[in-house]
C-alpha positions as a printed Julia matrix, in Angstrom:
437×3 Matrix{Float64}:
  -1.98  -14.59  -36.1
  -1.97  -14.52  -31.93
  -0.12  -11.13  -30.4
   0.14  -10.46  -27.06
  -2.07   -8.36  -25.16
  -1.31   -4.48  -25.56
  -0.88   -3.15  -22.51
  -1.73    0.43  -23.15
  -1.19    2.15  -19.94
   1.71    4.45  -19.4
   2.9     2.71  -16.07
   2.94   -0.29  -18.56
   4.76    0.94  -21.36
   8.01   -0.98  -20.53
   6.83   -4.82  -20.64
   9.52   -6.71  -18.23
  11.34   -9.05  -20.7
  13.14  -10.76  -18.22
  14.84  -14.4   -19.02
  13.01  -15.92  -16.31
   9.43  -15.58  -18.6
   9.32  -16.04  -22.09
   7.71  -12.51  -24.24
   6.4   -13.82  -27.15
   5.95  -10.51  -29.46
   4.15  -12.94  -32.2
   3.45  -16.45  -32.85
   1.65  -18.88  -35.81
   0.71  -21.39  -33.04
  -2.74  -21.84  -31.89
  -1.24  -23.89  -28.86
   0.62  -21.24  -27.41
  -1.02  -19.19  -24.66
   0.0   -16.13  -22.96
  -0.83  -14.92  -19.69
  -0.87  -11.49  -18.5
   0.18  -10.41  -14.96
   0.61   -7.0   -13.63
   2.8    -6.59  -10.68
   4.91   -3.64   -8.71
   8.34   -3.15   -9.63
  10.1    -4.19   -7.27
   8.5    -7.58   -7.3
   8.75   -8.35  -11.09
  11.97  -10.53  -10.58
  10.18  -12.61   -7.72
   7.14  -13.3    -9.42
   8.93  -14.31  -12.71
  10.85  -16.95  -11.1
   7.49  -18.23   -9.7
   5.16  -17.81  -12.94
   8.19  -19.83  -14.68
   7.73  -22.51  -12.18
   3.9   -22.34  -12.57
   4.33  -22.5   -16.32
   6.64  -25.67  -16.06
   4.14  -27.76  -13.73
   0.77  -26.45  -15.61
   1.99  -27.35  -19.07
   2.68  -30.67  -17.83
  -0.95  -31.14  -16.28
  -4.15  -32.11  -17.8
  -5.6   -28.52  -17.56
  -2.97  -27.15  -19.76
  -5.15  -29.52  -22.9
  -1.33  -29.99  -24.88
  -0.92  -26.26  -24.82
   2.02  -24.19  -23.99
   1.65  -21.56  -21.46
   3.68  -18.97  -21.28
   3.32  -15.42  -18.22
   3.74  -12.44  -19.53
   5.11   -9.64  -16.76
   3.39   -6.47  -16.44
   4.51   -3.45  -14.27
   1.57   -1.9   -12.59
   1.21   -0.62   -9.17
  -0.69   -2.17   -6.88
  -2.89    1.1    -5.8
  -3.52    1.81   -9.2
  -4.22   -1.62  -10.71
  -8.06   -0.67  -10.45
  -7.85    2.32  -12.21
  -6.19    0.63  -14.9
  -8.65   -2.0   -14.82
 -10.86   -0.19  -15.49
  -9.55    1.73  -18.79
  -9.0    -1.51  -20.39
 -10.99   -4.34  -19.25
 -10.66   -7.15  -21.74
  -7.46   -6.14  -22.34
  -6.12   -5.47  -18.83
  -4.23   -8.1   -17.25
  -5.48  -11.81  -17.0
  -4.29  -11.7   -13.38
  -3.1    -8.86  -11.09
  -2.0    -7.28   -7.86
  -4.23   -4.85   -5.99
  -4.95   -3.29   -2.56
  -8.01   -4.62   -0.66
  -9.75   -0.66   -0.75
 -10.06   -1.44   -4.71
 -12.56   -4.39   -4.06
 -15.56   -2.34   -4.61
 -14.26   -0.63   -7.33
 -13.44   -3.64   -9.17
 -16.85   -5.38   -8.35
 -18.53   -2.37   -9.36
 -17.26   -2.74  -13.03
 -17.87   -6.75  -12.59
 -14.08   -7.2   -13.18
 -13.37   -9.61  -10.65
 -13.85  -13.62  -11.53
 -16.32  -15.25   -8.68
 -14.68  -17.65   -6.82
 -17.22  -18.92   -4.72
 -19.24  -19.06   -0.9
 -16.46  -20.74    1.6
 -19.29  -21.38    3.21
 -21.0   -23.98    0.71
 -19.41  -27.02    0.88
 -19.3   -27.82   -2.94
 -16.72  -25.03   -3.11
 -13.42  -26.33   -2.81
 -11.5   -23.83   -3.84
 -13.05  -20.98   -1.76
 -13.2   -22.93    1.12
  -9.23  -23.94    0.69
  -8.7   -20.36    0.29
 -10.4   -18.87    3.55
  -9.14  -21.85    5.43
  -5.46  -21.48    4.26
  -5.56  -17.57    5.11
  -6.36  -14.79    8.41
  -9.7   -14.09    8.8
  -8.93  -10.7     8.31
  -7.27  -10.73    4.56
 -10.53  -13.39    3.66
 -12.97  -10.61    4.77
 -11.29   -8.42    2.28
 -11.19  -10.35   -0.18
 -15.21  -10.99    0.25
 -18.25   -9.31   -1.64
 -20.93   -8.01   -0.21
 -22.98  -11.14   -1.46
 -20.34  -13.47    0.56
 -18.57  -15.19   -2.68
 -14.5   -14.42   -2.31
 -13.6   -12.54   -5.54
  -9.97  -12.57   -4.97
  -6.76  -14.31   -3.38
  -5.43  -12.75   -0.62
  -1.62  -12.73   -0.63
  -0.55  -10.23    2.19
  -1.48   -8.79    5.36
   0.99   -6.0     5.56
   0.03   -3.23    3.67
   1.32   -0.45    6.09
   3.97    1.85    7.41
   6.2     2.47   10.46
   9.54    4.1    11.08
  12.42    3.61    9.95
  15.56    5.29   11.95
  19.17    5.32   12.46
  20.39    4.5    15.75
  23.16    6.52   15.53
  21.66    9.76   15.7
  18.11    8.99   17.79
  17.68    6.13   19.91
  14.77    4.03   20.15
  13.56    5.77   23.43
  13.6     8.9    21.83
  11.4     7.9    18.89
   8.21    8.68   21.36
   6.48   11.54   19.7
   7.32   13.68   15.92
   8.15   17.0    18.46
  10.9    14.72   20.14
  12.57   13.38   16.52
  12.77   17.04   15.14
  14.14   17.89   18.35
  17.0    15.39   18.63
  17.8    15.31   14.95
  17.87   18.94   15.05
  20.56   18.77   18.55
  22.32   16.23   16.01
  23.05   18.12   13.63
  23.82   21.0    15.38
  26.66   19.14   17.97
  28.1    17.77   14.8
  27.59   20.08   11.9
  25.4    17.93   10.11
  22.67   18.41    8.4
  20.51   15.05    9.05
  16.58   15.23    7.76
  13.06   13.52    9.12
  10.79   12.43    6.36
   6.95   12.07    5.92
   5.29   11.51    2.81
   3.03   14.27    3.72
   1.23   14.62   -0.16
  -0.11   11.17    0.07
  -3.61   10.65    1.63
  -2.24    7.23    2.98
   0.0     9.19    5.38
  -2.18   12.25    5.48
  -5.0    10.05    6.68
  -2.95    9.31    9.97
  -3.4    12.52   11.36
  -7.56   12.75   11.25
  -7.52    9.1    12.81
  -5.25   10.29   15.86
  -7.41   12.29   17.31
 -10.5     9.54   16.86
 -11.22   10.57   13.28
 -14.05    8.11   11.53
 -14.92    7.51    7.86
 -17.51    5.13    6.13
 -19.11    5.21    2.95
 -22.15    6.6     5.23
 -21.16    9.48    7.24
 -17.56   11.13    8.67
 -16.5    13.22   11.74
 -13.25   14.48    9.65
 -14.84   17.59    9.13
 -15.44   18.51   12.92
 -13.37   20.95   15.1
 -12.22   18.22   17.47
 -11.15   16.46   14.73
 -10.46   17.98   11.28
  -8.83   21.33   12.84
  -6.82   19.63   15.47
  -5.53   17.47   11.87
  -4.81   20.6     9.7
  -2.98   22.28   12.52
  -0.84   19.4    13.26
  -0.23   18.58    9.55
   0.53   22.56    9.22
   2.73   22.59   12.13
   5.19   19.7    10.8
   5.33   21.38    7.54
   6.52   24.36    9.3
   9.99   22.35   10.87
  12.53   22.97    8.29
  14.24   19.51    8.88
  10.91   17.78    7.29
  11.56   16.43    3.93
   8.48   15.07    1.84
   9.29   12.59   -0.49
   7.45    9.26   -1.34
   8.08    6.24    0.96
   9.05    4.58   -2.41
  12.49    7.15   -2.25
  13.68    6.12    1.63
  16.56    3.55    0.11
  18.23    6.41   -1.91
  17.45    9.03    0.95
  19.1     6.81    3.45
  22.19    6.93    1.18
  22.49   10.23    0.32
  25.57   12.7     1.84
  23.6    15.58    1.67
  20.39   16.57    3.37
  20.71   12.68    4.12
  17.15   11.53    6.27
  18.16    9.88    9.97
  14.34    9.14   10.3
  11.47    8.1     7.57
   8.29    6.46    7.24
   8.0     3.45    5.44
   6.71   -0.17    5.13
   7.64   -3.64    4.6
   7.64   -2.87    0.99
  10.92   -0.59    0.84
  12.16   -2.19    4.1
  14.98   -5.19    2.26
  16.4    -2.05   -0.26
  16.8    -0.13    2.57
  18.83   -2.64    5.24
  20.22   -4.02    1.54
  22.59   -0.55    1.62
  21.81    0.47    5.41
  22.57   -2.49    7.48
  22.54   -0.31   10.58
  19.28    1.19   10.25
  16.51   -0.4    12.57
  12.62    0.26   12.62
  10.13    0.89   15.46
   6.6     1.58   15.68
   4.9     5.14   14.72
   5.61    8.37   16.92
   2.87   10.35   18.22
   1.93   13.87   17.58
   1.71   16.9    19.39
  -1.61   18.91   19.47
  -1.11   21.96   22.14
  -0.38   19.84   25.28
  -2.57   16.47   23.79
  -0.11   14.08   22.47
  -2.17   11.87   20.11
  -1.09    8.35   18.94
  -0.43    8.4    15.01
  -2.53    5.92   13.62
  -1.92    4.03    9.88
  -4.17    2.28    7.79
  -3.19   -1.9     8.52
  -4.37   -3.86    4.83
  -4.34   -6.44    2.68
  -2.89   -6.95   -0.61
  -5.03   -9.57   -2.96
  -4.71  -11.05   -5.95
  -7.43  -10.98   -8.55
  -8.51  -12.77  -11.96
 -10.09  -10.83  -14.4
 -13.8   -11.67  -15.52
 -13.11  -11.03  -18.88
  -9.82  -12.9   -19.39
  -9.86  -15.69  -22.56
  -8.14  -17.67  -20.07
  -9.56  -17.62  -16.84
  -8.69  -21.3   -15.59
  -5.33  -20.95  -16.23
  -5.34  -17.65  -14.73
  -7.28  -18.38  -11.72
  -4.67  -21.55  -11.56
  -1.98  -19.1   -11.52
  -3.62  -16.96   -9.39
  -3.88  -19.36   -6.39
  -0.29  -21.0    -7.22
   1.11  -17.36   -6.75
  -0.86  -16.79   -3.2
   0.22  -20.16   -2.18
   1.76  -21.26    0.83
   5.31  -21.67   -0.28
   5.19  -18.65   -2.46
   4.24  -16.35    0.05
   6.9   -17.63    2.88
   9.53  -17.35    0.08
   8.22  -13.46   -0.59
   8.34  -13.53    3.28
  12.1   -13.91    2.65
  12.76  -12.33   -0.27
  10.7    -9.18   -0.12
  10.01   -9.13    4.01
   6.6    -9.1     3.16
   3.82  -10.13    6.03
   1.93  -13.64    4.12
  -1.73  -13.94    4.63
  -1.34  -17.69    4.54
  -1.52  -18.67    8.11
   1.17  -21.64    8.41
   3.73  -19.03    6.71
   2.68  -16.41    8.88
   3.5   -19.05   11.96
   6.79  -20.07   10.3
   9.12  -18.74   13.17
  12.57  -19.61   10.66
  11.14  -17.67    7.81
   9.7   -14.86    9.53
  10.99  -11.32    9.7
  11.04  -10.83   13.15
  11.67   -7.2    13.32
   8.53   -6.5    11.22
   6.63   -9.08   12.97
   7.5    -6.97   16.4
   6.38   -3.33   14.86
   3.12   -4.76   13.09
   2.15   -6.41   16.39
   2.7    -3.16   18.47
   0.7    -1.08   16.0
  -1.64   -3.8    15.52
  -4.07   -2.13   18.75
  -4.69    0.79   17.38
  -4.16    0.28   13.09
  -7.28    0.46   11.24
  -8.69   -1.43    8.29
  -8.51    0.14    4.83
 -12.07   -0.76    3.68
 -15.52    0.59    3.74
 -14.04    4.05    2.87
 -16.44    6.91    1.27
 -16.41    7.29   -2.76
 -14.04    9.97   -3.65
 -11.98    9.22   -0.1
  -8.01    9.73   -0.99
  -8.55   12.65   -3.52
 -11.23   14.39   -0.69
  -8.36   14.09    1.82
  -5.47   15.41   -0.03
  -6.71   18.59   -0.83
  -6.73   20.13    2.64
  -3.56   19.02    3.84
  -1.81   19.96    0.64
  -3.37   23.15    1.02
  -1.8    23.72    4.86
   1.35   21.78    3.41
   1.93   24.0     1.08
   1.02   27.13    3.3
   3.47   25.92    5.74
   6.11   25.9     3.49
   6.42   29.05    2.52
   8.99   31.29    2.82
   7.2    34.08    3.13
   5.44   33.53    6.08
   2.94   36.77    5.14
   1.2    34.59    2.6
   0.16   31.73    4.5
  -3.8    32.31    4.91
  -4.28   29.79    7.72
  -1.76   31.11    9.85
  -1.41   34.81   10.71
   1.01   36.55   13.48
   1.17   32.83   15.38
  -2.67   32.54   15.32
  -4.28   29.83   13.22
  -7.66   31.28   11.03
  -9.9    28.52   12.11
 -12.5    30.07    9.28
 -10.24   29.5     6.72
  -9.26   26.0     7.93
 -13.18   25.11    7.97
 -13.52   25.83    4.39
 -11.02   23.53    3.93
 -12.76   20.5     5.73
 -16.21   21.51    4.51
 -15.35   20.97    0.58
 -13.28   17.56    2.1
 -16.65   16.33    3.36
 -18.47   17.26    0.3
 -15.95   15.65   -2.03
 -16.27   12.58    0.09
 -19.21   12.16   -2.24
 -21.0     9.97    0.78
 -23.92    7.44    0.26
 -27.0     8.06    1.99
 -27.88    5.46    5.06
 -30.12    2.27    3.85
């Protein structure tokens, strides 16, 4: 007897059973196949009504050998399909979504099906793969050995602001000093009680403030942990903690948090992956590119990670030609302008990219002003998003305290550079970093 594939993970414990894609619990017939695929949440509707239209056409085709193929919808996120990966190999997903930082993760534990050199001209599919997509999302989706392990299906994966125009303008979204300050006038000429948020717990936000002042990490060395950089980060981090009208929650949350009536945000930090729930309920709310921040009298630009987000086959799947099939059917052209649409999210396929009546064009206009000074989100040290959290939690946290007597990095208006170097020296160290070749 055939069951479906456990999936044992507790982000996974709620199998989507939409209409759109058949769940077959248990079935006699040696002719039915099932497909796994993990994908986020908010795109398991999307990528149903695509795997059902992949299903219809592959069945049909001489590949499918008179079987019946049927996708199977997993939730997973995308930052944590690695992880996951890794805890069940064989019986992860035949075919999910992940975040181009995870490539060496995932090649590490040989989980990641060889597509081939674009280079070699026998390799038709690799070669119609880097030819299809930017440069950039086919480097990332490249092994150190030059064979493309995975399809790359966006070239989005970051974050800008999202604001209300109603309480700051656009001019006035120059620096994070500036937004406290005219939310705070805000709420005070109209007895309101408006909020600016920042995801400041998660490294991907946190990392921002390191790389403004010309912060540098590799899997080889850092200069995080210097006074130029690493105190002139903690301080800044410590100081916007500090404002009372900061709220951290995740990025995830800025749909509800625009529609709250209390403590409702006028100004948050998102990406193209909250940005249709938020203008679904919030027409009026526009976005612009990142602020700066404020370091003594240095303003310094806030910089955020610019990557891609891939789709990969798994080595071990029982059905890797129909998965790598599906795979490059759900990275294709007309699926990504359609998730262009759908989802606002920024294709990797060039001719959707270039498709000026399907593009986004208010996204299009942030990503290309932050695109001079973004930064790729590869080639990071082992141990990089944990390492980074800890110190700015730490300061975080300090800074939020009420009583301002028990914050140990920031005594009588003077910050305790020793203590903040403790801080950035066990960063470094947990950055676990590889010795030079």
């Amino acid at each position: 007897m055939k069951k479906s594939k456990i999936l044992l993970s507790l982000l996974l414990v709620a199998v989507m059973t939409l209409s759109l894609v058949s769940l077959i619990a248990c079935t006699d017939n040696d002719k039915d196949v099932e497909i796994v695929m993990w994908a986020p949440s908010g795109a398991q509707t999307f990528y149903a009504e695509w795997a059902k239209k992949w299903a219809e056409e592959y069945n049909k085709s001489e590949a499918a050998g008179g079987k019946t193929y049927t996708v199977i919808m997993g939730v997973e996120a995308e930052k944590t399909a690695a992880t996951q990966m890794k805890n069940l190999g064989a019986d992860g997903a035949d075919v999910f979504c992940f975040v181009d930082d995870q490539m060496d993760t995932l090649l590490d534990a040989k989980l990641l099906s060889a597509l081939g050199d674009p280079k070699n001209e026998n390799a038709v599919l690799a070669k119609d793969i880097a030819s299809r997509n930017t440069e950039g999302s086919v480097a990332a989706a490249t092994g150190p050995d030059g064979l493309l392990y995975a399809f790359p299906m966006q070239a989005d994966n970051t974050y800008f602001l999202f604001y209300d125009p109603a309480i700051i303008s656009e001019s006035e979204l120059t620096t994070w000093d500036n937004i406290f300050e005219k939310v705070a006038a805000y709420n005070t000429e109209h007895s309101s009680n408006y909020r600016v948020q920042l995801d400041l717990g998660d490294p991907w936000y946190q990392s921002a403030f390191f790389y403004a002042f010309g912060g540098n990490a590799t899997k080889t060395e850092t200069n995080f942990g210097t006074d130029d950089i690493g105190l002139k980060a903690l301080k800044t981090a410590h100081k916007m903690s500090m404002n009372p009208l900061l709220k951290v929650v995740p990025a995830n949350d800025l749909p509800k948090e625009f529609n709250k009536t209390s403590q409702k945000i006028a100004v948050g930090v998102g990406g193209p992956f909250v940005y249709t729930e938020v203008l679904a309920n919030n027409p009026n709310i526009k976005i612009a590119p990142l602020p700066k921040f404020v370091y003594e009298q240095e303003q310094a630009q806030m910089i955020p990670f610019l990557s891609n987000k891939l789709i990969g086959v798994n080595s071990l799947s029982q059905n890797i030609v129909a998965a790598r099939d599906l795979a490059n059917f759900m990275t294709s052209e007309a699926v990504q302008k359609d998730k262009m649409i759908k989802l606002s999210a920024g294709p990797s396929n060039i001719n959707a990219a270039n498709d000026a009546g399907a593009s986004t064009s208010d996204i299009a206009k942030v990503l290309a002003a932050q695109s001079a000074y973004s930064i790729p989100q590869l080639n990071l040290p082992k141990g990089y998003w944990e390492a980074i959290k800890t110190p700015v939690n730490a300061v975080k946290t300090a800074g939020a305290l009420a009583d301002r007597t028990k914050d140990v990095y920031f005594k009588d208006g003077v910050y305790q550079d020793a203590e903040l170097r403790k801080l950035l020296t066990a960063m470094v160290k947990a950055m676990e970093l590889e010795t030079a070749k």
